[in-house]
N, C-alpha and C positions, 0 to 999 in steps of 0.2 A: 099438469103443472099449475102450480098456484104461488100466487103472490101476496104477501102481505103491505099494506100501507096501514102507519099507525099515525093518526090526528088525539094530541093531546092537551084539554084544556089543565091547567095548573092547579083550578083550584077543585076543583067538584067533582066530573066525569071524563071518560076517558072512551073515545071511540074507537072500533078497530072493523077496519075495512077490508074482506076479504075477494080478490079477482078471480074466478075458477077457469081456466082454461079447458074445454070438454070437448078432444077430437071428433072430427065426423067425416067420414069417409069421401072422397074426392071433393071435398068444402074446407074451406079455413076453419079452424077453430073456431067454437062458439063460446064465446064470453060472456061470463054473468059474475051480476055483483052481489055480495050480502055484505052487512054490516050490522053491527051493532054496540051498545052504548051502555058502558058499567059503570058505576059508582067508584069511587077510588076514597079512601081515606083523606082527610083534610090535614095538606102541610102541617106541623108543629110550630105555633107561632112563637118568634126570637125570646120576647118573655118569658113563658112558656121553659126555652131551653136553660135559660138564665135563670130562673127560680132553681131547676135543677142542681146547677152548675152549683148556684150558691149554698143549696142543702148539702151538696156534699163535700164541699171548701169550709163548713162549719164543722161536719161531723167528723171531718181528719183532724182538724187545730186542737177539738176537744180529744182526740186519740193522743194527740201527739204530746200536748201538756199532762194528760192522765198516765200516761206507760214510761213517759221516758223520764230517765234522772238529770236534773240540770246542775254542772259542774262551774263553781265560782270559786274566784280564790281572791284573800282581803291579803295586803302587805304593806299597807301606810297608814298604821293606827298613830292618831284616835282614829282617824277618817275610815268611815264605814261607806265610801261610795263605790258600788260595784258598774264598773266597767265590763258592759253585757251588749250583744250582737246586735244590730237593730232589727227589729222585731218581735226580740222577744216580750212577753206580754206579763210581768213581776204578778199580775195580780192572780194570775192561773196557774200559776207552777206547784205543781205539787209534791213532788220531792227532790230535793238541795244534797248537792254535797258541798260542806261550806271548809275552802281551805284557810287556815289562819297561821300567815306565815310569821314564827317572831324573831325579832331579833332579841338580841342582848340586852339586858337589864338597861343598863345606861339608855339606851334610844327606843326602849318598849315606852307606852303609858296607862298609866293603871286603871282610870277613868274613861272607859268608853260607850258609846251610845247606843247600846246594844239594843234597845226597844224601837229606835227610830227604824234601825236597818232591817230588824223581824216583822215590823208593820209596814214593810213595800212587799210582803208576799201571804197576804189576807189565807190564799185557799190551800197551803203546805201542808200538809200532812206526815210526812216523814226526814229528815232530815238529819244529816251523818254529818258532825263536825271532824274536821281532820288538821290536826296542829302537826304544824312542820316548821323546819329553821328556814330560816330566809338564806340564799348562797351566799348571799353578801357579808352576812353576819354567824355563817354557822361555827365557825371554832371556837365563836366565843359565847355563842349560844347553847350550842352543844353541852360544855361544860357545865353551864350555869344549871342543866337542867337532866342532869346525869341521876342524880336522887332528890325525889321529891323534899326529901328532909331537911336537905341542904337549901331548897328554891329560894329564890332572892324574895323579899317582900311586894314586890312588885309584880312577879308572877304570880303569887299567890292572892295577891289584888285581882290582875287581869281575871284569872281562871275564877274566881269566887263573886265577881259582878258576873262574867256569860252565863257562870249555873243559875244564877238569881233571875237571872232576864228571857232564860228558851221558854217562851210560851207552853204554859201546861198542858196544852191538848195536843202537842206534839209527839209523833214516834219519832225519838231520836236517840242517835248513839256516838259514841265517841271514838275515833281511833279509824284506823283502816278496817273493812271489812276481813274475816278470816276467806272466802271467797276471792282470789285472785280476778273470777273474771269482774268484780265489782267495784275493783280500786279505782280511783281517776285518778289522771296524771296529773302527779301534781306539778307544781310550780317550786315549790321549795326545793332546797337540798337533798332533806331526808324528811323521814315523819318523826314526829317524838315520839319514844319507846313506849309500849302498851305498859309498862310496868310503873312507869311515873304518870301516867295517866290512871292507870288502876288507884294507887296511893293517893292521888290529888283526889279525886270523886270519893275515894272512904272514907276523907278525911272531910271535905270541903262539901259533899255532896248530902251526906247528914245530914251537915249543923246548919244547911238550908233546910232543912226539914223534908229532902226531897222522898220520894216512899219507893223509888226503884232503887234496888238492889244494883251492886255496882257490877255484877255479873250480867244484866240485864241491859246495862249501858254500855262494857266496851267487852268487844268479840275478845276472847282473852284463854285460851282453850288451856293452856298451865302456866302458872307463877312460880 
């Protein structure tokens, strides 16, 4: 029969004390001790865990702004202030889906700040514009924006400053993705048809001088 007692210092070594009980014939057991004394690894000190902690609380935030798409939607132009989650961080986001909900001629405006609201997001890289009617204004939006030919001159303001102002080193595109699983939900009614958007960019997207083809800017598989 043998018993163990184990004596443990915290930081250093670690002792373990062994009892052997060794019968012997018409005598009590005869008891002896051995013992002896290991090395143990030295605790992790709290620092130490916390340097960790924080390497790897850095290397998610950088995953999480590099993979994922972040979904915004503007509806009270000229006003280009986006109303966004707290926490999010404008200056790491790297790919936007930007919705721009319009209303009707009458209460659109032609003049907007479109360089201010690009330069709250320095590190973007890709970025998918998505024009939709506002609920509030769609039937009379709708209409106005049925053939590009027809467009009020006001639209053709709006749409002719944003192509001017997307930063050159952008990949970007126009319209809803042909991909279902990559649409965000928008906020609007509806979206504007890819057909008045194809029209607007042949026409508007030129005589900027822009060099992508309009096949290249909106998902548009037949006209």
């Amino acid at each position: 029969m043998s018993m163990m007692a184990l004596r443990r210092n915290p930081y250093r070594k670690c002792k373990i004390e062994e009892v052997v009980e060794t019968p012997v014939a018409g005598q009590e057991c005869k008891k002896s001790r051995r013992s002896c004394t290991i090395e143990v690894p030295p605790m992790r000190p709290a620092a130490k865990i916390q340097r960790v902690a924080q390497s790897l609380y850095y290397e998610a935030k950088d995953q999480f702004y590099h993979c994922n798409y972040f979904a915004m939607s503007l509806d009270n132009f000229p006003a280009t202030t986006l109303e966004m989650p707290t926490g999010w961080d404008c200056s790491r986001i790297k790919k936007m889906h930007l919705e721009l909900q319009l209303k009707d001629a009458q209460r659109m405006n032609s003049y907007i700040d479109w360089t201010s609201l690009f330069a709250q997001f320095p590190s973007l890289v890709h970025l998918r514009i998505v024009p939709s009617f506002h609920p509030r204004y769609y039937e009379w939006a709708r209409l106005e924006l049925e053939d590009w030919k027809r467009a009020h001159f006001i639209f053709r303001a709006f749409f002719r400053e944003l192509l001017a102002s997307i930063p050159e080193q952008l990949t970007w595109k126009l319209g809803q993705s042909m991909d279902p699983q990559e649409h965000m939900q928008l906020e609007g009614r509806a979206p504007v048809a890819k057909k008045v958007l194809w029209d607007m960019y042949s026409e508007l997207g030129t005589r900027r001088g822009r060099c992508r083809e309009t096949a290249q800017v909106i998902d548009f598989a037949q006209r």
